[in-house]
C-alpha positions as CSV (number, residue, x, y, z in Angstrom):
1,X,22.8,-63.2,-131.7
2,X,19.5,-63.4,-133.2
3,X,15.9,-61.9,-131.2
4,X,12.6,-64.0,-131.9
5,X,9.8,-63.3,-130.3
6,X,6.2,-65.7,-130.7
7,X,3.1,-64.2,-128.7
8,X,4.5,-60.6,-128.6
9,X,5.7,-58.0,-130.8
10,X,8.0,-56.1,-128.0
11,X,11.4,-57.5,-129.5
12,X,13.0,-54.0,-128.3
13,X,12.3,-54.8,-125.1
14,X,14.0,-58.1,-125.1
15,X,16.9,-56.7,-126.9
16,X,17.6,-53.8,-124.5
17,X,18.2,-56.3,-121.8
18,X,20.1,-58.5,-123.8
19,X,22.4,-55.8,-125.4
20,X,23.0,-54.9,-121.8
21,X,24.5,-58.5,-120.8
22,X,26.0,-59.2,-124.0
23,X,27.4,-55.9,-124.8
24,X,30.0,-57.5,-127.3
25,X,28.2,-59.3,-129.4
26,X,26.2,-58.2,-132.0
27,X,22.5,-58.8,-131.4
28,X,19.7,-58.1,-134.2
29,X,15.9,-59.3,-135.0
30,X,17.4,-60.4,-138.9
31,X,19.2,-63.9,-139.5
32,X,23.2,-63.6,-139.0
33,X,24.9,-64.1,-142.2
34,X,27.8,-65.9,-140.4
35,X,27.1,-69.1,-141.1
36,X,28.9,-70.0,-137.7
37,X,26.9,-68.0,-135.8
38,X,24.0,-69.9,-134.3
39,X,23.6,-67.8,-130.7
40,X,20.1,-67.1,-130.7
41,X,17.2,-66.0,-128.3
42,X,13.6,-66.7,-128.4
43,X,10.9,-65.5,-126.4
44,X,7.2,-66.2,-125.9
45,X,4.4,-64.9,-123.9
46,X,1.3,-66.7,-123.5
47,X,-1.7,-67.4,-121.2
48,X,-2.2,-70.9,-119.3
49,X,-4.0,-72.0,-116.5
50,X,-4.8,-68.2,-115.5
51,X,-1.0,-67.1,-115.7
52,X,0.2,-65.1,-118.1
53,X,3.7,-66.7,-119.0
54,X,6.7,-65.5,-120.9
55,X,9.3,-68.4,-121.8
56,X,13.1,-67.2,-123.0
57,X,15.4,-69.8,-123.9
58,X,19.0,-68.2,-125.6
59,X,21.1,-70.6,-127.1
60,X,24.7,-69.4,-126.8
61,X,27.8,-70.8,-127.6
62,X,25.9,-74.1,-128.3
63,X,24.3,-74.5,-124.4
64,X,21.1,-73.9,-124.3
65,X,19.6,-71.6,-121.2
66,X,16.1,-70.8,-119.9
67,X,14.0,-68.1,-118.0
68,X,10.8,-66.9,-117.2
69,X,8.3,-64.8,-115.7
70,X,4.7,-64.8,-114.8
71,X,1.9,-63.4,-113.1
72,X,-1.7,-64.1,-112.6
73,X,-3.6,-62.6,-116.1
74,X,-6.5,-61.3,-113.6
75,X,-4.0,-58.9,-112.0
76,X,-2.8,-57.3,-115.3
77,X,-4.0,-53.8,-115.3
78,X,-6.5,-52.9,-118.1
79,X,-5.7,-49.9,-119.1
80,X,-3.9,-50.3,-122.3
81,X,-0.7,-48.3,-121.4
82,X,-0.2,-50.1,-118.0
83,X,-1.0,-52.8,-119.8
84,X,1.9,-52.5,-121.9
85,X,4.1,-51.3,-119.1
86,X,3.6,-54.4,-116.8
87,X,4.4,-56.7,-120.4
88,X,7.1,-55.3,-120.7
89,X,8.4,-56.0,-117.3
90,X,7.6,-59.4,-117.9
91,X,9.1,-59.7,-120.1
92,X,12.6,-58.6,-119.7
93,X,12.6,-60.5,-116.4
94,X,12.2,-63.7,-118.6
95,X,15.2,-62.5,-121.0
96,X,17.4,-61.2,-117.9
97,X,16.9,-64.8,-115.9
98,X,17.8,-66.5,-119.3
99,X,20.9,-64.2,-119.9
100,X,22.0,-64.4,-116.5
101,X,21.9,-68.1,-116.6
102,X,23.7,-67.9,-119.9
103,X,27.1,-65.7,-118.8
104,X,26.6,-66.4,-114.6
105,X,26.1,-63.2,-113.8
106,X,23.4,-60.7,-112.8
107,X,23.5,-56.7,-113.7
108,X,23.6,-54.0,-110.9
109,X,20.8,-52.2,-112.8
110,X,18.7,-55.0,-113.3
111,X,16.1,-55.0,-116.1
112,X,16.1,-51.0,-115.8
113,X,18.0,-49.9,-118.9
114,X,16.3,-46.3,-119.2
115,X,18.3,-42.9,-119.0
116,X,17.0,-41.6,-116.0
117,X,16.2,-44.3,-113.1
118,X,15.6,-41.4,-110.3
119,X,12.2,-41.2,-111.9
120,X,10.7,-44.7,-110.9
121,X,12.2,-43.9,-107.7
122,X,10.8,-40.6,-106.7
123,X,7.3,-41.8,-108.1
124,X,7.9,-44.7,-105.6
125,X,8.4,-43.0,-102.7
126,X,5.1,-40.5,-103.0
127,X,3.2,-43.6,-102.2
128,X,5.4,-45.8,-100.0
129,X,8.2,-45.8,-98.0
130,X,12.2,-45.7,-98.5
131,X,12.1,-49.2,-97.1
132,X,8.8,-50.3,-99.0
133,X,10.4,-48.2,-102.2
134,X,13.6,-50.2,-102.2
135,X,12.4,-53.7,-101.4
136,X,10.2,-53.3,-104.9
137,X,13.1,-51.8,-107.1
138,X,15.3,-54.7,-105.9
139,X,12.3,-57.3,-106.2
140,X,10.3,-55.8,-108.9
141,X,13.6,-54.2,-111.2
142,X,16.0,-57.0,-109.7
143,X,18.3,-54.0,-108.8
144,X,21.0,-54.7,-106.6
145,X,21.0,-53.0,-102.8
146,X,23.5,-50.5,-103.2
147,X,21.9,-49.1,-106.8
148,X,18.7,-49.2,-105.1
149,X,20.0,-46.9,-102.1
150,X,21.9,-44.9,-104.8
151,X,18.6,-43.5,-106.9
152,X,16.4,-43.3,-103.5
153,X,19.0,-41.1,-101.8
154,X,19.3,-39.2,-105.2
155,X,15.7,-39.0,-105.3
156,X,15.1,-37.4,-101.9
157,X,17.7,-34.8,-102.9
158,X,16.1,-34.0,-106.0
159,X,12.9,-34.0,-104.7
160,X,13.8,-31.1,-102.7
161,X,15.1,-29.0,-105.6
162,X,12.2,-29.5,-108.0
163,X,9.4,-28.8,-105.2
164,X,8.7,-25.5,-105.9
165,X,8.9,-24.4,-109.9
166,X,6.2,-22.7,-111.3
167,X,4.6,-23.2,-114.9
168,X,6.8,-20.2,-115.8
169,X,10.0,-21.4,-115.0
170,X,12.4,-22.1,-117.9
171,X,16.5,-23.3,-118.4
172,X,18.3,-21.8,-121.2
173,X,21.1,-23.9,-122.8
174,X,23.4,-22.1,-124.8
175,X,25.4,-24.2,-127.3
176,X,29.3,-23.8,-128.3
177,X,29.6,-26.9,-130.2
178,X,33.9,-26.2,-130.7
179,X,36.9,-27.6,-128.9
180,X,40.3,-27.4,-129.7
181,X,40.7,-31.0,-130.6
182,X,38.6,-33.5,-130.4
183,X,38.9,-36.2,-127.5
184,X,38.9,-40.3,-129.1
185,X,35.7,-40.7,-126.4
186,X,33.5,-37.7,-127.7
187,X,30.4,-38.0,-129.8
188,X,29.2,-34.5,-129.2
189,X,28.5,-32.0,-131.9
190,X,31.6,-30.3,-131.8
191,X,34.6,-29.5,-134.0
192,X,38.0,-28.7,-133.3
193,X,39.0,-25.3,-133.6
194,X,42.0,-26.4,-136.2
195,X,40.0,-27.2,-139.4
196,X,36.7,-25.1,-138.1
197,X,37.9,-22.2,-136.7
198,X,37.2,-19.9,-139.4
199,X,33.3,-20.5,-138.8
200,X,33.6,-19.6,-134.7
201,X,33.3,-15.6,-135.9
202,X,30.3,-15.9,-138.0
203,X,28.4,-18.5,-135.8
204,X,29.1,-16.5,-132.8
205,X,27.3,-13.3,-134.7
206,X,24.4,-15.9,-135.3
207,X,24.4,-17.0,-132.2
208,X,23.9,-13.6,-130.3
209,X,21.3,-12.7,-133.2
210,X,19.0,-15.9,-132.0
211,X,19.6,-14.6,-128.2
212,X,18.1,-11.3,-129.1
213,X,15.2,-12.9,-130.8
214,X,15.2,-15.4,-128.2
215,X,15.0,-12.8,-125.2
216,X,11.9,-11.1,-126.6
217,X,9.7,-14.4,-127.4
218,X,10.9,-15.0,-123.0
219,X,9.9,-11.2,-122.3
220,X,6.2,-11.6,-124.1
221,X,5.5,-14.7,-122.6
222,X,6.8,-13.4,-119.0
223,X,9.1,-16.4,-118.4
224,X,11.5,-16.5,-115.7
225,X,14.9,-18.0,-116.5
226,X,16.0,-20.1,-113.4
227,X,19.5,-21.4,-114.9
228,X,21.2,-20.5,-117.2
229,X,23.8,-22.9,-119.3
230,X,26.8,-22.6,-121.8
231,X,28.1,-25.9,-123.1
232,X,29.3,-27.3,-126.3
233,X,31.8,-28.8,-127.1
234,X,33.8,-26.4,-125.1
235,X,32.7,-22.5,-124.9
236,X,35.8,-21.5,-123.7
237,X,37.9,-22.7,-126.3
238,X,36.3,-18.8,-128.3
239,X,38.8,-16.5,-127.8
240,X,38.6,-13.8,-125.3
241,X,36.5,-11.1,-127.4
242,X,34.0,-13.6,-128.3
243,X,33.6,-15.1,-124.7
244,X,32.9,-11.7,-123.9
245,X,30.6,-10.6,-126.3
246,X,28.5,-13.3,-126.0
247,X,28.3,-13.0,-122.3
248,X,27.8,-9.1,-122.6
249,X,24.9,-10.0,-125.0
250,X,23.3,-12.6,-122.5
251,X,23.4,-10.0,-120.2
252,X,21.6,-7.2,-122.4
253,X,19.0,-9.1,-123.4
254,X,17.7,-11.2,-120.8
255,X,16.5,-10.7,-117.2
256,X,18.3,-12.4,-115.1
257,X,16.7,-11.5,-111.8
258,X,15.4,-14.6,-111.6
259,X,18.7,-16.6,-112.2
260,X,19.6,-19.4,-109.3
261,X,22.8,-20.5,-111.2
262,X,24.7,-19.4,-114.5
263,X,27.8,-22.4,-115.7
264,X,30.1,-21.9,-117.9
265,X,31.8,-25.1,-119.0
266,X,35.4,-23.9,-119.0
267,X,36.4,-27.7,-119.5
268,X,39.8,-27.9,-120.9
269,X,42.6,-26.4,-119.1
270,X,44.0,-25.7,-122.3
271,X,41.0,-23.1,-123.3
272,X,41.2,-21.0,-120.1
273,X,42.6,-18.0,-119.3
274,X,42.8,-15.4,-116.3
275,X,40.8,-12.7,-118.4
276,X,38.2,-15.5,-119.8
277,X,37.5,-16.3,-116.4
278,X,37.2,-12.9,-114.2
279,X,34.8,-11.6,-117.9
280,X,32.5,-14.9,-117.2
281,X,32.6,-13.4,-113.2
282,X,32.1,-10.0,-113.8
283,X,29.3,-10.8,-116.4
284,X,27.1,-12.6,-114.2
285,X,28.5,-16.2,-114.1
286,X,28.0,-18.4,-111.1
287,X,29.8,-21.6,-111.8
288,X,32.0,-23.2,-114.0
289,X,33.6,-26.7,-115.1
290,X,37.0,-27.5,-115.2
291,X,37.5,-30.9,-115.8
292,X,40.5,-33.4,-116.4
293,X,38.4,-36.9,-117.1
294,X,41.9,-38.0,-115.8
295,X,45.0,-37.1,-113.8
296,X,47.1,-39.4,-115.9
297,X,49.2,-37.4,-118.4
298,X,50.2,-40.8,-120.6
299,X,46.3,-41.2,-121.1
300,X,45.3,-37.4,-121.8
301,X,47.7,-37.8,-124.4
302,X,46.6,-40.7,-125.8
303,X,42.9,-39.4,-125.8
304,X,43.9,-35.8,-127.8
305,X,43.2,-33.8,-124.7
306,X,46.4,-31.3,-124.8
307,X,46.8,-30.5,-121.4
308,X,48.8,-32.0,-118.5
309,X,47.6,-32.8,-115.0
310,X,49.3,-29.8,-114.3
311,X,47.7,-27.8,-116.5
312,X,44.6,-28.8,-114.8
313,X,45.6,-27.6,-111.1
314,X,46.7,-24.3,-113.0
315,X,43.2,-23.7,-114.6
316,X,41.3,-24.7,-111.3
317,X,43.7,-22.4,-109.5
318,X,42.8,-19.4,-111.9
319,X,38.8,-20.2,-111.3
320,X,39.3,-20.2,-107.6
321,X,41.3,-16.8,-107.8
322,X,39.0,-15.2,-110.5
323,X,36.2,-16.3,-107.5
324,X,34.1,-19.0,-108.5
325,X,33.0,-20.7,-105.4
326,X,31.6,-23.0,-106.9
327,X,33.2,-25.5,-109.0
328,X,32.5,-28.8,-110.9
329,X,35.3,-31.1,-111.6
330,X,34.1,-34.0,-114.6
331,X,36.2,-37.7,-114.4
332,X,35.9,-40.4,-116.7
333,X,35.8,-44.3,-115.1
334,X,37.1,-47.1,-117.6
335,X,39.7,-44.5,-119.7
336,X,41.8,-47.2,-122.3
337,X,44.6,-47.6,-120.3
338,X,43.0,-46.8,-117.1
339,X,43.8,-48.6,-114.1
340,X,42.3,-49.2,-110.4
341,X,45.3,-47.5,-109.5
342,X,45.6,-44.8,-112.0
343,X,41.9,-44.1,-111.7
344,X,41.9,-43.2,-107.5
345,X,44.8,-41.6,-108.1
346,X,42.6,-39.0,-110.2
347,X,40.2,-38.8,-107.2
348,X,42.9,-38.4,-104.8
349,X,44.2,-35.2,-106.9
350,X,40.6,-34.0,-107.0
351,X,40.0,-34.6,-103.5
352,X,43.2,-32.3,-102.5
353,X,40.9,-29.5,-104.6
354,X,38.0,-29.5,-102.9
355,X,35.7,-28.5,-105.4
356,X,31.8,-27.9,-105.0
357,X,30.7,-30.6,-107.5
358,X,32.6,-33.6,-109.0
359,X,30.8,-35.6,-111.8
360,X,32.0,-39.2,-112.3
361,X,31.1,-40.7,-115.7
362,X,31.4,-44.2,-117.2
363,X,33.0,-44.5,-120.5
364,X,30.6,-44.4,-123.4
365,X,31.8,-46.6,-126.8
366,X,29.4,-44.6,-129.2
367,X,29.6,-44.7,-133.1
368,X,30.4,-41.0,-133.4
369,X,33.5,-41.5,-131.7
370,X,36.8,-42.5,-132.9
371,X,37.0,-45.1,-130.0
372,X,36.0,-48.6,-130.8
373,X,35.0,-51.7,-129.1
374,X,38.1,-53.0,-130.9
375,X,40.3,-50.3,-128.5
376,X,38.4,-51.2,-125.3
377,X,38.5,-54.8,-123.6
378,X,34.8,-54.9,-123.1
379,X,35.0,-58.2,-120.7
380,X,37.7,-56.9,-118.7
381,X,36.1,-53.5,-118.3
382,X,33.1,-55.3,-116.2
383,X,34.9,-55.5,-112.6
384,X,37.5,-52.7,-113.3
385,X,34.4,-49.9,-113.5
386,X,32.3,-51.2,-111.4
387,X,35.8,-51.0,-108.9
388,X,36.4,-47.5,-110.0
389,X,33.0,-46.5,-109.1
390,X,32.9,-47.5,-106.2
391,X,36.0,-46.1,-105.0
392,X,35.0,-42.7,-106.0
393,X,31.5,-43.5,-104.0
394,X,33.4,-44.0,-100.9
395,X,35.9,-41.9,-100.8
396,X,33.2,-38.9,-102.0
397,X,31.0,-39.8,-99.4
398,X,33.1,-39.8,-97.2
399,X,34.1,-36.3,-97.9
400,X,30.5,-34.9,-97.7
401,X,29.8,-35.2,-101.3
402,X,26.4,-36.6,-101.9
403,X,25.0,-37.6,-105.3
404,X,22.0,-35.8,-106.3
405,X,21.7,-36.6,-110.3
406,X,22.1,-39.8,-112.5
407,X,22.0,-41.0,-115.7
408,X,22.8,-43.9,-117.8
409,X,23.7,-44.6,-121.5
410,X,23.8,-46.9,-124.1
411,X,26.9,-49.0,-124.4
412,X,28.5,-47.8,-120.9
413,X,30.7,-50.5,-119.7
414,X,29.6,-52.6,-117.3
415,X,26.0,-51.3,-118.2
416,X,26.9,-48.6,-115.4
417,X,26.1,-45.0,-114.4
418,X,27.2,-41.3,-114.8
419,X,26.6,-39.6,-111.1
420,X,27.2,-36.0,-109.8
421,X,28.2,-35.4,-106.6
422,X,28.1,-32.3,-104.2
423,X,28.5,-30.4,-101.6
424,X,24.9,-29.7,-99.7
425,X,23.5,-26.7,-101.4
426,X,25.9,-26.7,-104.6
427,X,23.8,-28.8,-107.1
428,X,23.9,-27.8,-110.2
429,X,20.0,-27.4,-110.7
430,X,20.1,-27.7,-114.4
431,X,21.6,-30.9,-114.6
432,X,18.7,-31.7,-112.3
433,X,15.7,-29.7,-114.4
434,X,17.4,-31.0,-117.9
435,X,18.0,-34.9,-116.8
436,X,15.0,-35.2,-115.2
437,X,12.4,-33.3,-117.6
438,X,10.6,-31.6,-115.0
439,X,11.3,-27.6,-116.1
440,X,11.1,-26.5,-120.1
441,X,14.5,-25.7,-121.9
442,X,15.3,-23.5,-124.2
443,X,17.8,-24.1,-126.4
444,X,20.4,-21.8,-128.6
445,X,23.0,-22.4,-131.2
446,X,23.7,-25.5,-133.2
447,X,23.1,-29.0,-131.7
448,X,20.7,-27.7,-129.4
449,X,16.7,-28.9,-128.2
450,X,14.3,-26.9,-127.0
451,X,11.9,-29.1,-124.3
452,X,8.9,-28.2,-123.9
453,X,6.7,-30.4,-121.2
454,X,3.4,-30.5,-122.2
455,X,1.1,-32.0,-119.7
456,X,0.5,-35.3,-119.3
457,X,4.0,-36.4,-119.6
458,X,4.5,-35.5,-122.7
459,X,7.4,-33.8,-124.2
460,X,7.8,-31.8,-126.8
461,X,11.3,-31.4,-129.0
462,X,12.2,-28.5,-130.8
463,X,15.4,-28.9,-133.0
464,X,18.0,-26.9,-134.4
465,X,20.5,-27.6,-136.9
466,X,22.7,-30.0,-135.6
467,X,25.6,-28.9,-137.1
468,X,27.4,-25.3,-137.1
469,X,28.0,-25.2,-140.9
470,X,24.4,-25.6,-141.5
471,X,23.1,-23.4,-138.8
472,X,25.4,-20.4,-140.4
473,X,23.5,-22.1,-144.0
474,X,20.3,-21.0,-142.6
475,X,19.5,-19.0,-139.4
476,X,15.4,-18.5,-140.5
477,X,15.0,-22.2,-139.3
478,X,16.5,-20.8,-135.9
479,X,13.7,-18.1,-135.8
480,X,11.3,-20.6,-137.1
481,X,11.7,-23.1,-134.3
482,X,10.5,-19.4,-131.8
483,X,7.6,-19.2,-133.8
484,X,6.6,-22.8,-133.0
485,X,8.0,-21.9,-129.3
486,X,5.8,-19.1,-129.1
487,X,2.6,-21.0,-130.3
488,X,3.0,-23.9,-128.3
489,X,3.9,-22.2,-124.8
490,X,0.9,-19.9,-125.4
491,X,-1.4,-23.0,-125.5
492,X,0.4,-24.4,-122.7
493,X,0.0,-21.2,-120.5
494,X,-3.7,-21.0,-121.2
């Protein structure tokens, strides 16, 4: 499908809703070069009779179909950037009453397609109520009811958490971008232990080098570290000397009197061991993942993860003895192969558990994977997910889980959600601080961002290598990114 766009030069905006109902076809601003292909959307905005109007008409599959939006031109804010904003709205209305007219049927999320939707609604609800706050996402966003409730409820919860951090508050992420085999579904900076093990050593040495330097830039600027997070790939899948060293060194270095929470993303049952666990325990760790994405040991096999369902209840059984009381338990909805039936089933096993946290993701088709749209039935996936989440919703729920952090992705199926849910008081607060940009991250190790926020709402990146190969390559672009840390939290602190 082709994007015009006459009166207006916000084509991304019309795309993003777009890709979002017509997630299998390919949709792009250049002429198709299949000469069969004559799907095509056009949109224009202009100004008539006082209204500013924008027009889409998408021709698909040789029907033509039409929608638009409008709104007085007198009412249109003047400064520039809500300006802009309040277009854009317009805008996507326009192409989501057009596309829903084309396929005849609306989406959940409406024309929202950012990553983090508990944003509109907390800034909603610090000038109206829950009532008023939902009656304009659903009016205003076209979200349905139950999405609506979902980000307001998450919103009141998160609200709560952020309430009180000071300008000296950080998050440090540290990165272990290896696993012992690589899932079809991942497009994470990681690399199986097989053909990269022989670089775990040396990065692990680089690693704890850039935590020293790290620690002093934290002590001269008097930062205090509120969480603290390993993740990768999966961390534990270092052996047990490594685990330990690096946790000994997080320990030396840094000041962790300020600490609320320390994970450890034990994720693979395969990767744990009784020793790995009571080190992370003794060595200050709070919480840790174990997560099966699924209880079906047909599909873990099919996805490369090399543990059983039983492995899993044997890892979360070690975390529990070791004495993590807190634990977070990570599912995939809309798994190849997956069914209604397959999927509660994994919630049922979780449920007999009990853990602290449980995290319930929609499937992600990204490029970086070696999962295709060709592997996953992208029409049949609509209902199925949406089924899946909901039954994990209810039952949840119903359990005294509440879900306290969202966040959405490109090319999810069913243009869906990823939501974690706890236990009142067991949040994970960096899931909270990272997703919803409100606390500055540091980052360590290959793959990851430092965040800086900046005032205004403006964030600042810091990257390191992406890679570990090239982070071993070169560790003075590691020490380079702390003196740009250094420079810009000084002017920040001012």
């Amino acid at each position: 499908m082709q994007i015009k766009t006459e009166g207006h030069d916000e084509s991304y905006s019309v795309y993003t809703v777009l890709k979002s109902f017509f997630w299998f076809e390919r949709i792009t601003e250049k002429p198709s070069d299949d000469p069969d292909d004559r799907d095509i959307a056009v949109s224009r905005e202009y100004e008539k009779d006082g209204l500013l109007r924008v027009d889409t008409e998408i021709t698909y599959r040789g029907t033509v179909h039409t929608g638009h939006a409008e709104t007085s031109a007198a009412d249109m804010p003047g400064d520039r950037l809500a300006y802009k904003r309040s277009e854009k709205d317009l805008i996507k209305k326009s192409a989501y009453d057009a596309a829903e007219s084309a396929l005849g049927h609306g989406l959940k999320w409406g024309i929202l397609t950012g990553i983090r939707p508990a944003k509109i609604a907390r800034d909603l609800t610090k000038t109206v109520s829950y009532e008023d706050a939902r009656a304009l996402l659903m009016n205003d966003y076209y979200l349905s009811d139950e999405k609506s409730r979902l980000i307001l409820d998450i919103s009141k919860v998160q609200s709560r958490i952020i309430e009180n951090i000071s300008c000296k508050d950080i998050s440090l992420y540290i990165s272990i971008p290896f696993c012992v085999s690589r899932c079809s579904y991942c497009s994470f900076v990681s690399h199986s232990i097989e053909k990269a093990g022989h670089l775990v050593p040396q990065y692990v040495s680089l690693l704890i080098r850039e935590l020293r330097e790290l620690s002093g830039l934290v002590s001269s600027l008097s930062l205090n570290i509120k969480s603290i997070y390993i993740g990768g790939g999966t961390p534990t899948s270092l052996s047990e000397g490594e685990l330990s060293r690096l946790l000994s060194c997080i320990n030396e270095c840094f000041d962790l009197s300020s600490v609320s929470e320390y994970t450890l993303e034990a994720g693979r049952a395969d990767t744990i061991t009784p020793k790995k666990l009571t080190d992370a325990k003794r060595l200050g760790v709070t919480r840790v993942s174990v997560n099966p994405q699924t209880t079906n040991d047909e599909i873990l096999m099919r996805l490369g993860r090399r543990h059983t369902r039983e492995d899993f209840f044997r890892a979360f059984a070690l975390a529990r003895d070791a004495g993590f009381d807190i634990i977070n338990t990570d599912v995939i909805a809309g798994l190849p192969g997956e069914s209604l039936d397959s999927f509660r089933r994994t919630i049922d096993d979780i449920m007999t558990l009990s853990p602290e946290n449980v995290t319930v993701h929609t499937l992600s088709v990204k490029r970086a994977s070696t999962l295709n749209y060709d592997r996953v039935d992208m029409t049949r996936e609509f209902d199925l997910v949406s089924g899946m989440l909901d039954y994990s919703s209810r039952i949840l729920s119903g359990a005294g889980y509440a879900p306290y952090y969202l966040y959405r992705q490109k090319s999810t199926l069913g243009n869906l959600e990823n939501v974690g849910y706890a236990r009142p008081g067991t949040e994970c607060l960096y899931n909270v601080y990272m997703m919803e940009e409100v606390m500055p991250v540091l980052g360590a190790g290959a793959g990851a961002v430092c965040k800086l926020l900046c005032g205004g709402g403006k964030i600042e990146r810091i990257f390191n290598y992406k890679y570990p190969y090239e982070y071993i390559n070169d560790p003075s672009k590691a020490a380079g990114n702390h003196d740009k840390l250094k420079e810009m939290f000084s002017a920040i602190l001012r």
